[in-house]
C-alpha positions, 0 to 999 in steps of 0.5 A: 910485193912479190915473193921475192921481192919479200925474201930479199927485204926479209934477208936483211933482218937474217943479216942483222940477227946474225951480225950481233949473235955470236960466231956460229958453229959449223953450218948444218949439213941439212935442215930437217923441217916438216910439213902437215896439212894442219899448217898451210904455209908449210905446204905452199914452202915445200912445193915452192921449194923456197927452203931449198932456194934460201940455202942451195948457194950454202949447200946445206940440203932440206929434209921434209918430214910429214907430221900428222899431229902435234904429237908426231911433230913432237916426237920427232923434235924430241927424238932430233929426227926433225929441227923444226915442227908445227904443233898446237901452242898447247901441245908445245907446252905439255912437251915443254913440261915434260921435257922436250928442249923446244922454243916456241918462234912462230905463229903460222896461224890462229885457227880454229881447227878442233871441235867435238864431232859427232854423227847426226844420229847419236843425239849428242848435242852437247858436251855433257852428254858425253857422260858415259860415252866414247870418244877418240882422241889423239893424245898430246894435241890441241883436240885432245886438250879442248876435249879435256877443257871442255869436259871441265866446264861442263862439270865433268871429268876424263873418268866420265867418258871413255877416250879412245887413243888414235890418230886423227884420221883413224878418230874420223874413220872411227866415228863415221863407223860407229865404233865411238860415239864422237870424236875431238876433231882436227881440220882439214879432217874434220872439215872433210867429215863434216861435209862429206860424211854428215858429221855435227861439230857439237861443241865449238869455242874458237877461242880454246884453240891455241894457235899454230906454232913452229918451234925449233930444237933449242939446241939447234937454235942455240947453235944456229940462230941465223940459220933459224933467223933464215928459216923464219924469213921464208916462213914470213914471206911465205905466209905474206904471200899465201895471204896475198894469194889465197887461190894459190894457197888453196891449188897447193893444198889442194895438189897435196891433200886431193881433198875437193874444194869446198873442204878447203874453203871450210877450212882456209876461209871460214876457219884459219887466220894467217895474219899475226905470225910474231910470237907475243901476247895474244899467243902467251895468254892462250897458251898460258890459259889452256895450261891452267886449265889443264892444271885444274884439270888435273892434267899438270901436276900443281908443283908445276909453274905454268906462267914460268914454263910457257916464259921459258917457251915462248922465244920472240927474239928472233926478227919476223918482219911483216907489211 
């Protein structure tokens, strides 16, 4: 099937949604959305210009912003400097706590994107010899919550090592000169520092990581729900035709990132799972485990309930047809 042939059968689902939803407000002028290379679907969207194509005839333009972590992705949808953004679904759920209106409406991967690296000559080999040593992190992202999830399990405590605030590239650049001794890691980054640089991913557990999410601001979609409808469709379509045409997925990203190809295939091939985009159980119980987890930790407070916060979340109503 092709692309187009999927975007015209995904309309129907758009024009179903909007028929039983109230009468819309006014159309956006513009739909702010972003791009990261942590959500390959994205890329192959904005180079396709599939969004621009979906609204050109409702002249309602498209704004690409790029987000080099969940956090930025949250900054910006708590600022109403983005509509939609990709983030972690664990780091969808500490903003939802902490107050940021955001509806979880998409899946655009299971990946296992977030390890503990190191450099081969630290002898770290595990989690609990991290006591008392450095390690970056980007805060408010499903690295920085794996580390925390890890340090638990090992029986350890976020007082037991030092963490060091920065943003994914600069954790990389950090732990290849030596000014910490690991990094909570983030593909395609990791990815790259693990083949180009010699670095170990010292500590692995794929089932920690907590799903690639779109989410949207509620207020927009409150006021625009085929519109986001809309917006899911080409996601869907797209995600249909990156798994279709994964060479043409990886040339994309590939022309956006310059990264060579080996790095790519470690993390299109080995570690990214585009096959279930609807919002559903699979994606509640992570989310919802790495949430307990963190209250455990001490990361949520207790008065928090989790269970019912990651309900209000989590938003599955809107059509997401798929093969």
């Amino acid at each position: 099937m092709t692309l187009t042939r999927r975007l015209v059968l995904a309309a129907s689902a758009a024009l179903a949604l909007a028929a039983a939803a109230p009468a819309m407000a006014d159309a956006p002028k513009e739909i702010r959305i972003d791009w990261a290379t942590y959500n390959p679907v994205s890329l192959l969207i904005r180079e396709n210009g599939l969004l621009e194509r979906e609204f050109e005839k409702d002249g309602i333009a498209i704004t690409w912003v790029q987000s080099a972590g969940s956090n930025k992705a949250l900054e910006f949808l708590n600022a109403g400097s983005i509509d939609f953004g990709s983030t972690a679904g664990s780091a969808a759920l500490l903003a939802r706590i902490n107050g940021n209106p955001i509806k979880s409406i998409y899946s655009y991967s299971r990946p296992e994107w977030t390890a503990l690296v190191t450099r081969s000559d630290t002898a770290i080999a595990s989690v609990a010899d991290l006591k008392g040593k450095t390690v970056a992190v980007t805060r408010g992202t499903d690295p920085h919550v794996f580390l925390v999830r890890a340090l638990a399990e090992a029986g350890l405590g976020q007082d037991d090592v030092r963490t060091v605030l920065l943003q994914h590239a600069d954790g990389r650049t950090a732990l290849i000169r030596g000014d910490v001794d690991a990094w909570a890691g983030l593909d395609p980054i990791m990815a790259s520092a693990e083949l180009e640089d010699g670095a170990v991913l010292f500590h692995r557990d794929p089932g920690a990581n907590t799903w690639g999410i779109l989410n949207v601001r509620e207020s927009f979609l409150t006021d625009y729900p085929e519109i986001v409808a809309r917006v899911l469709n080409v996601y869907e379509a797209a995600r249909q035709e990156a798994v279709a045409n994964p060479d043409e997925l990886k040339r994309i990203f590939a022309a956006v990132t310059g990264l060579p190809a080996a790095v790519i295939d470690r993390q299109l091939d080995e570690r990214t799972d585009l096959s279930q985009p609807r919002i559903g159980a699979a994606q509640r119980d992570a989310i919802l485990q790495a949430g307990l987890a963190l209250q455990a930790a001490g990361v949520i407070e207790v008065s928090v309930d989790v269970p019912a916060t990651v309900d209000v979340l989590l938003d599955d109503r809107l059509p997401v047809p798929t093969n």
